[in-house]
N, CA and C of each residue as an Amber inpcrd file, in Angstrom:
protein
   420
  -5.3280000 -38.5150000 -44.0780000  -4.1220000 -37.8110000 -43.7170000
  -3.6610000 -38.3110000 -42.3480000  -2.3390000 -38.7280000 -42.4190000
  -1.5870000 -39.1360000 -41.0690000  -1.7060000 -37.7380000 -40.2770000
  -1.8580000 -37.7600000 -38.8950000  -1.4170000 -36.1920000 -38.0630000
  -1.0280000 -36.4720000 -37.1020000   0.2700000 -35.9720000 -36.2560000
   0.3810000 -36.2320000 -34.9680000  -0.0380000 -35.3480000 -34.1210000
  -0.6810000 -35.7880000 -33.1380000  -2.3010000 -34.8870000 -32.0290000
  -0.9050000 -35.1420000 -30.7350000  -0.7270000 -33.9830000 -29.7870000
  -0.3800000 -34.0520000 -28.5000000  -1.4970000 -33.1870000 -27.6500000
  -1.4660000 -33.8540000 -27.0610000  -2.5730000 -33.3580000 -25.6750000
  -3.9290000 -34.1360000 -25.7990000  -3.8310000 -34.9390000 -25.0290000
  -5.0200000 -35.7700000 -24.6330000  -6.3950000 -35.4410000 -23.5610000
  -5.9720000 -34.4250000 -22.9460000  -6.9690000 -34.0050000 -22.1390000
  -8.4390000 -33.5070000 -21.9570000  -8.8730000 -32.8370000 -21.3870000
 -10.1810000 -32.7320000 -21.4560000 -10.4050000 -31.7960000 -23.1040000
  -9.5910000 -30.8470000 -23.5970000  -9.9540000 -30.4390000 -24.5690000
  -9.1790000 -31.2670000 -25.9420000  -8.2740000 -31.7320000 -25.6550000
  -7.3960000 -32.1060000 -26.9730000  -8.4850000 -33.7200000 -27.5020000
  -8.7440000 -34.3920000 -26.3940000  -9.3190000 -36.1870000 -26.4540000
 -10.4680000 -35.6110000 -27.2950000 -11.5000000 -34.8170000 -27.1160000
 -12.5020000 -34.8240000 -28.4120000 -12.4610000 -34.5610000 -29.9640000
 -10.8770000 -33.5090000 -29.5580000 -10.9400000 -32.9830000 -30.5500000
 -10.1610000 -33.7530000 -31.9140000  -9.0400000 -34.7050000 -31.1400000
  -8.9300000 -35.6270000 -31.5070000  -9.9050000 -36.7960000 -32.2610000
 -10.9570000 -37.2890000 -31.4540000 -12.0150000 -37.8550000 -32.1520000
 -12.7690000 -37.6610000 -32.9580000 -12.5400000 -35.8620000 -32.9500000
 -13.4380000 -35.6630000 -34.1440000 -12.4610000 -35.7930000 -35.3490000
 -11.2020000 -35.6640000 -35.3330000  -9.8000000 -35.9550000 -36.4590000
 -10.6730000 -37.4630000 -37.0840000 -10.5700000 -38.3410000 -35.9020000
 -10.4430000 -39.6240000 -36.7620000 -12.1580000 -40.1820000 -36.7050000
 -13.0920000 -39.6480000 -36.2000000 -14.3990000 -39.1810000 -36.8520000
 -14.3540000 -39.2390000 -38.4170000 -13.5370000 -37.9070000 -39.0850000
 -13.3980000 -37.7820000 -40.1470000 -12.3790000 -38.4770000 -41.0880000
 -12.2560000 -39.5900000 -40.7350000 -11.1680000 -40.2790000 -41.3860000
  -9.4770000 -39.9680000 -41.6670000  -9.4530000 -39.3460000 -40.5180000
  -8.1890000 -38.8990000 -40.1690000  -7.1970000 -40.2810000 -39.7310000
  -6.2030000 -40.1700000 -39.9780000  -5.4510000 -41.2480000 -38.9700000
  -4.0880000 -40.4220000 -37.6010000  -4.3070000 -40.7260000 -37.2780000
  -3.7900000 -40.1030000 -35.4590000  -2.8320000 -40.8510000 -35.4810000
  -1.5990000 -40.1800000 -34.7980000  -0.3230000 -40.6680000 -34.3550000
  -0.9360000 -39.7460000 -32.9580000  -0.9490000 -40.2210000 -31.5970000
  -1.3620000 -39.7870000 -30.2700000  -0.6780000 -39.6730000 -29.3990000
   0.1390000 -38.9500000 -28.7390000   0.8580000 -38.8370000 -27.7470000
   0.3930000 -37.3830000 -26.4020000   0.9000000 -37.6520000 -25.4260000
   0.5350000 -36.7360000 -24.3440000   1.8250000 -36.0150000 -23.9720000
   2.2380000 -34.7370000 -24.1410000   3.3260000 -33.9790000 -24.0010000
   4.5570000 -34.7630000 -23.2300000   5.6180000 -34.9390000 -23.7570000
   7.0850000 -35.5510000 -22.6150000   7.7050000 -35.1270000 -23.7030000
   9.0590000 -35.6110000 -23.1700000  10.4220000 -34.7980000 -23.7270000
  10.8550000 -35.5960000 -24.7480000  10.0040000 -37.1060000 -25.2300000
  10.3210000 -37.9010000 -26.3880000   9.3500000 -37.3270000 -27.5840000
   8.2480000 -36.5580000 -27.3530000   7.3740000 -36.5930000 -28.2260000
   7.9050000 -36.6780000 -29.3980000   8.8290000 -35.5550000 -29.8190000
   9.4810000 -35.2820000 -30.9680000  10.3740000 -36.3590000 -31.6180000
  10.9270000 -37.3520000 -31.0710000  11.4170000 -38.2020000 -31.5760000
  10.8590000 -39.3420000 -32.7510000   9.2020000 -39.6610000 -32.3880000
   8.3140000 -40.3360000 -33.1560000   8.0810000 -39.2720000 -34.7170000
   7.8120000 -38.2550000 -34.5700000   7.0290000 -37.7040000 -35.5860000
   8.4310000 -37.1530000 -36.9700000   7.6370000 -37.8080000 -37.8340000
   8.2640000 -37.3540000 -39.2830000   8.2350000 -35.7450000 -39.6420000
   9.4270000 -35.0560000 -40.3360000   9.5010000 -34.1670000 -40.6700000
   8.3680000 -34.2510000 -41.8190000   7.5300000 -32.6730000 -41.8250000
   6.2510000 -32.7120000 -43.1180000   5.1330000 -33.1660000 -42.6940000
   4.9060000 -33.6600000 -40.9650000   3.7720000 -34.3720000 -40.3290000
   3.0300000 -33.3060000 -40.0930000   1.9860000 -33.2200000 -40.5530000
   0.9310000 -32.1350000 -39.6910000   0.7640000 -32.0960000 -37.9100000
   0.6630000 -31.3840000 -37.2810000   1.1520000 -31.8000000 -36.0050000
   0.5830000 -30.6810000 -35.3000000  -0.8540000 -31.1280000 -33.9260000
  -1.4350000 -30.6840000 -33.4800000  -1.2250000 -30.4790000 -32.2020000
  -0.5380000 -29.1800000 -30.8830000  -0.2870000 -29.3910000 -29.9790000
  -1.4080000 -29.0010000 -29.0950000  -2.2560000 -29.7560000 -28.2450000
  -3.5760000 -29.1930000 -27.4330000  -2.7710000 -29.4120000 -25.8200000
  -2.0780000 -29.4650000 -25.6510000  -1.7920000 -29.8610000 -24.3150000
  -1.3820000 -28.7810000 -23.3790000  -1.8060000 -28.9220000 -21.8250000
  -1.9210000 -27.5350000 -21.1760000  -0.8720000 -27.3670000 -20.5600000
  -0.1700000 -26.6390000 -21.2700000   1.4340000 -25.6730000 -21.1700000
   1.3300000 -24.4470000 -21.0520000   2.3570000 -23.8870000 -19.9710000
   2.5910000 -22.5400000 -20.0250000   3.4330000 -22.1260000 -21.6030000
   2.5890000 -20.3320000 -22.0180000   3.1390000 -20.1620000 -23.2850000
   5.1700000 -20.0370000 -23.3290000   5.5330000 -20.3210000 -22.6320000
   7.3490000 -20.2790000 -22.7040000   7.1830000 -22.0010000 -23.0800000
   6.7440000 -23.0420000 -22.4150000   7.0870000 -24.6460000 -22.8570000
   6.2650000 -24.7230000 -24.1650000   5.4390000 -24.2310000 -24.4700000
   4.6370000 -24.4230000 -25.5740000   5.7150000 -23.4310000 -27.0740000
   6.4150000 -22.3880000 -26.9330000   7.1820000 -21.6220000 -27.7490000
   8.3550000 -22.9210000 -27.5950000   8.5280000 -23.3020000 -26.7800000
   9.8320000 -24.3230000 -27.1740000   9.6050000 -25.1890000 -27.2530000
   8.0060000 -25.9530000 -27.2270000   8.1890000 -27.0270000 -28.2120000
   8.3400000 -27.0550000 -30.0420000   7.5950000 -25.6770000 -29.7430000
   7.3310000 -24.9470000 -31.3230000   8.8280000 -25.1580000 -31.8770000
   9.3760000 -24.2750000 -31.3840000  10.7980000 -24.2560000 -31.7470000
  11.7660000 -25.7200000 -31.9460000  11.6640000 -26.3940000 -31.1340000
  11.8310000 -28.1020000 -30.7240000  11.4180000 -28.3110000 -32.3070000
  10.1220000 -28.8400000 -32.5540000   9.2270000 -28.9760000 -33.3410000
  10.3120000 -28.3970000 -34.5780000  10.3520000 -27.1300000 -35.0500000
  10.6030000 -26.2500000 -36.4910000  11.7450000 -27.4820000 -36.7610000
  12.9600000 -27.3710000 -35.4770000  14.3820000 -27.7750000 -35.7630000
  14.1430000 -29.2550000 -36.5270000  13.6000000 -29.9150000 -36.3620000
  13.2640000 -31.3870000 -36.7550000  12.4410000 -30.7980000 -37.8800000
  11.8170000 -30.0970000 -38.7430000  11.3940000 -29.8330000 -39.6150000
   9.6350000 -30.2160000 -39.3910000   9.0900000 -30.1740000 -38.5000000
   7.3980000 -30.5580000 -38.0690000   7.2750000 -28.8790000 -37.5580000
   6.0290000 -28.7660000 -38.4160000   5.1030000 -27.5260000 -38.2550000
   4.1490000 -27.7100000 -37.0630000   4.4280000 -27.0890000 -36.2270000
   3.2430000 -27.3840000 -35.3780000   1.7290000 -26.5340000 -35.6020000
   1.0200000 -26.7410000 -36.0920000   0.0100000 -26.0990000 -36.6830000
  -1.0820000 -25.4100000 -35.1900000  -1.7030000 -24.3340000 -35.3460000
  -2.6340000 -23.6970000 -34.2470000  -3.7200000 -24.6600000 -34.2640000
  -4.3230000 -25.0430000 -32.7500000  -5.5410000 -25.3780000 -32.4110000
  -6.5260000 -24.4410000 -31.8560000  -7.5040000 -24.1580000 -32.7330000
  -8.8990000 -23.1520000 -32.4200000  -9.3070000 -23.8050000 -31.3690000
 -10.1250000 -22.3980000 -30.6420000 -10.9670000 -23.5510000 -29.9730000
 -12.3160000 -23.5890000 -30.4870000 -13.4140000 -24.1560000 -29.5890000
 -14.4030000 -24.7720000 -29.8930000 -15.1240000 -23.5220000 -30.9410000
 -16.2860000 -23.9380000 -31.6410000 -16.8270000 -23.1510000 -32.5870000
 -18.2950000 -22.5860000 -32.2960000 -18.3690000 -23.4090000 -30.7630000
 -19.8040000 -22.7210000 -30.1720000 -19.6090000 -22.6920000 -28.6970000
 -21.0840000 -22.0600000 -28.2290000 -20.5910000 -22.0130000 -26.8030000
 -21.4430000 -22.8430000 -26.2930000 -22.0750000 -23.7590000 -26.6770000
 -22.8670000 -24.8290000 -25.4280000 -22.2060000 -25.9060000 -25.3600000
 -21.7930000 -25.9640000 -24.0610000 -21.1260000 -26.4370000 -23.2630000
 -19.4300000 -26.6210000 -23.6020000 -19.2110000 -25.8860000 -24.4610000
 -17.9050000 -25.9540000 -25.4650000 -17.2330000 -25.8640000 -24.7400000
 -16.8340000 -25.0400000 -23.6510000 -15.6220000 -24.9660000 -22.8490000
 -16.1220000 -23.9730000 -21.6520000 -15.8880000 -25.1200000 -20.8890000
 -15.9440000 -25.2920000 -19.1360000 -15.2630000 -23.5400000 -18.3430000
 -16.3540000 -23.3650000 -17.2290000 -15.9530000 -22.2770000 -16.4120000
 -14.8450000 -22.6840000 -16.0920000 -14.7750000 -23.7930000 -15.5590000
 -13.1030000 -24.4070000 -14.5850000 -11.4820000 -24.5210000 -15.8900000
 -12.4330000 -24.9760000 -16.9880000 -10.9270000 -24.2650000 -18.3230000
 -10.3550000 -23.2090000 -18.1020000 -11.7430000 -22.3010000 -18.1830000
 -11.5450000 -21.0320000 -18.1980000 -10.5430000 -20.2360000 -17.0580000
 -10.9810000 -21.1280000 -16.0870000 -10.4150000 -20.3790000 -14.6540000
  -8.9650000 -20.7170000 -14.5520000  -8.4880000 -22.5200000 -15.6230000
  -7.3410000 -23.1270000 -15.3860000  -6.0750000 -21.7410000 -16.6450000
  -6.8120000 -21.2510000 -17.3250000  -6.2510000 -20.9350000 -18.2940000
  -5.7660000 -19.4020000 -17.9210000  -7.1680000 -18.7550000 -17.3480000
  -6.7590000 -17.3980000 -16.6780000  -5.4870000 -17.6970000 -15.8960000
  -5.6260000 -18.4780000 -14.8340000  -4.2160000 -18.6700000 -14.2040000
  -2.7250000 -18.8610000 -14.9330000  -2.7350000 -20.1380000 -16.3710000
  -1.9030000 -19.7210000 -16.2500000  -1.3290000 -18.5910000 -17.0030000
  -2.0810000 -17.2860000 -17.6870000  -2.1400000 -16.3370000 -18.3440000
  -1.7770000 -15.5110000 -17.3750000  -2.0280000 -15.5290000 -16.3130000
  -1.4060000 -14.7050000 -15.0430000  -0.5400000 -14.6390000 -14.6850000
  -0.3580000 -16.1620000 -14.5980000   1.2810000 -16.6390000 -13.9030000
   2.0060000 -15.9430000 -15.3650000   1.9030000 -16.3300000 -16.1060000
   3.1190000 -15.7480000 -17.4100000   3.3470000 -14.9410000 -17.6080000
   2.2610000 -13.5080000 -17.2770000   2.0460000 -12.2420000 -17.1840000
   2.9380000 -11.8150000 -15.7510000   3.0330000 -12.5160000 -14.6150000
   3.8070000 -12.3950000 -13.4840000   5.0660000 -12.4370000 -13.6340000
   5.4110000 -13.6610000 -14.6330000   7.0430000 -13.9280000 -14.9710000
   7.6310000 -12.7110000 -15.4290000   6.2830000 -12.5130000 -16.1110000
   7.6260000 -11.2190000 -17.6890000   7.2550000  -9.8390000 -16.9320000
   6.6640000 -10.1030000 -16.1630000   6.6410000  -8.7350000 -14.7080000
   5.5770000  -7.8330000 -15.7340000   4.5620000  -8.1340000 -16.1230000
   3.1780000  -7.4650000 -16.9950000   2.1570000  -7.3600000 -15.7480000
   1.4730000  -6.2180000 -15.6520000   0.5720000  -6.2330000 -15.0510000
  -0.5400000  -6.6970000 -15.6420000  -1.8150000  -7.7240000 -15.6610000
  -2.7780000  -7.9330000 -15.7690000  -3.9770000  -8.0760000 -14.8270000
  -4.3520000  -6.8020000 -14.7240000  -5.4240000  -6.3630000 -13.5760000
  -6.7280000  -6.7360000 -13.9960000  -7.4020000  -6.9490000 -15.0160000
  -8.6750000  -7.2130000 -15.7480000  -8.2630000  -8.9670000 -15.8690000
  -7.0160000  -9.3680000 -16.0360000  -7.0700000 -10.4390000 -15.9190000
  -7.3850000 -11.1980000 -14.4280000  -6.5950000 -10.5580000 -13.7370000
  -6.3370000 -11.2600000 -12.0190000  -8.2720000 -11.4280000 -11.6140000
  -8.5740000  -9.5200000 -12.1480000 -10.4450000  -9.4020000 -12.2210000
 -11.4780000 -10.4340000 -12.4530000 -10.8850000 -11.2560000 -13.8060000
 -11.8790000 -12.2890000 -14.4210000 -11.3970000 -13.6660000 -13.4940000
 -10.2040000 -14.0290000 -13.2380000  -9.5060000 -14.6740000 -12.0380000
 -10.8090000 -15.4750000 -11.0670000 -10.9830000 -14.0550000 -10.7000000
 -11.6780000 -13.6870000  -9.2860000 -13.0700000 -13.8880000  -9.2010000
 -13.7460000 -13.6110000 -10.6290000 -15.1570000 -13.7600000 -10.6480000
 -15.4570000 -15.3660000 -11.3620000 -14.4580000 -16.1760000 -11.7140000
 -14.5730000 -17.4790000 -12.6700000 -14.1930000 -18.3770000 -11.3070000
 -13.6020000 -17.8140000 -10.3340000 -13.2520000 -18.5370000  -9.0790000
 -14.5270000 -18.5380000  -8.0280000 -15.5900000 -17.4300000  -8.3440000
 -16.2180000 -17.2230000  -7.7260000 -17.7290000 -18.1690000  -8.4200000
 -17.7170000 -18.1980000  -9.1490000 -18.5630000 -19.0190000 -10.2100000
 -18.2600000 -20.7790000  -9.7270000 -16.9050000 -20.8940000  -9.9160000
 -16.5600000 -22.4840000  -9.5060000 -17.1250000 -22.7770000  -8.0420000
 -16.6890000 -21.7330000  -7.0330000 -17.2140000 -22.2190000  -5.8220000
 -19.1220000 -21.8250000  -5.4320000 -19.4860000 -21.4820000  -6.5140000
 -20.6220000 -21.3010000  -6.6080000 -21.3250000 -22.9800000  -6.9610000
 -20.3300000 -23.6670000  -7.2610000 -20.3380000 -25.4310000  -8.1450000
 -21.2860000 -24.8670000  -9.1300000 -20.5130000 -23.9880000 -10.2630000
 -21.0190000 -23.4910000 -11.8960000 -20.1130000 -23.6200000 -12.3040000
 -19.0670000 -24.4450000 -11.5660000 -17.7140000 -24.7810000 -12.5340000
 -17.7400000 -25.2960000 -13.7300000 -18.7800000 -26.3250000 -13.9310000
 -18.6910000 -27.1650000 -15.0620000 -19.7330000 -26.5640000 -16.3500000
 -20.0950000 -25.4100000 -15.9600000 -20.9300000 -24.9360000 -17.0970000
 -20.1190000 -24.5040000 -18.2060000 -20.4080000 -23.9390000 -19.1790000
 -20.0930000 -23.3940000 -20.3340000 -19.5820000 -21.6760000 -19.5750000
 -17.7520000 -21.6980000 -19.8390000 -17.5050000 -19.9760000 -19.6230000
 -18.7920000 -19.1080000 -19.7510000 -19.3410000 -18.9030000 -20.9070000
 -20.4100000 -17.7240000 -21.0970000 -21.5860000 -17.6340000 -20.0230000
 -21.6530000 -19.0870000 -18.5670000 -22.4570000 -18.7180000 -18.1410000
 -22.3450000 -17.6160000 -16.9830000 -21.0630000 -17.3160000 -16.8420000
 -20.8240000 -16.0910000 -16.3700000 -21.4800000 -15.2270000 -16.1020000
 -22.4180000 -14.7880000 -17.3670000 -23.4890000 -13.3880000 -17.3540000
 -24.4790000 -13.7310000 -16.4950000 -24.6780000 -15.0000000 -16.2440000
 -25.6860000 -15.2540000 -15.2210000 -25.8140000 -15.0030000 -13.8980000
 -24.9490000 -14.9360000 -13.2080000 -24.3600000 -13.9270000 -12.2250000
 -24.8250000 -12.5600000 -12.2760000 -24.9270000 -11.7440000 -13.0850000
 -25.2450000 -10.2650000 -13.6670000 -26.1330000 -10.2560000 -14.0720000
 -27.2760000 -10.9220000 -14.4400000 -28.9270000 -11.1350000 -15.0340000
 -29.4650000 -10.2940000 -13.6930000 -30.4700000  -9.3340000 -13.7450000
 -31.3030000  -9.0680000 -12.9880000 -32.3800000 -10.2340000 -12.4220000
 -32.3870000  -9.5300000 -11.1030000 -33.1140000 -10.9340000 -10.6280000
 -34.3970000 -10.1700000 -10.1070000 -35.5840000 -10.8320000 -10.2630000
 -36.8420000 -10.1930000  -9.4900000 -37.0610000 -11.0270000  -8.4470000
């Protein structure tokens, strides 16, 4: 199956490889304002690239008008080493910031913010999110 993959980055580039791992064939591009011009209407079409959710709804939309489905990317299916404290911390932010725009309070969010920021400068940035609880383990 042809698919066009956008977002090359630390999460989209594996996930990508695992596409053509499986005998996928990749059309590859990294988010710009031509993307849409390459891809055929009826293309399966994977967006991983790190957008606030307003540019990501209008590529969707972008995307429908040309007749390309942009299909959801899960994320990983385990937690060792699946996805990084510093993702985590890039993503809270911009879940904040978007929550700031549309004037939403997210107080449990700004919360997790604060303790995934506190983890990074701990240099546990690069662990797996879940190592979080490690912080909170009783210690003797």
């Amino acid at each position: 199956m042809r698919i066009a993959f956008i977002g090359l980055g630390n999460m989209g580039a594996p996930r990508a490889r695992n596409l053509i791992k499986a005998g996928h064939q990749l059309n590859l591009f990294d988010l710009n304002k031509a993307v849409l011009a390459g891809i055929r209407p009826g293309t399966p079409t994977v967006n991983c690239s790190t957008i606030d959710p307003q540019t990501a709804r209008d590529v969707s939309k972008a995307a429908a008008a040309k007749g390309v489905d942009m299909g959801d990317a899960p994320a990983s299916r385990g937690y060792t080493g699946g996805f990084g404290a510093e993702l985590m911390l890039k993503d809270l932010g911009l879940a904040t910031e978007a929550a700031r725009q549309a004037h939403q309070p997210v107080i449990l969010g700004a919360v997790a913010q604060q303790l995934y920021q506190a983890m990074s400068l701990r240099g546990e940035g690069g662990k797996d999110f879940s190592a979080i609880v490690e912080g909170y383990r009783k210690k003797d």
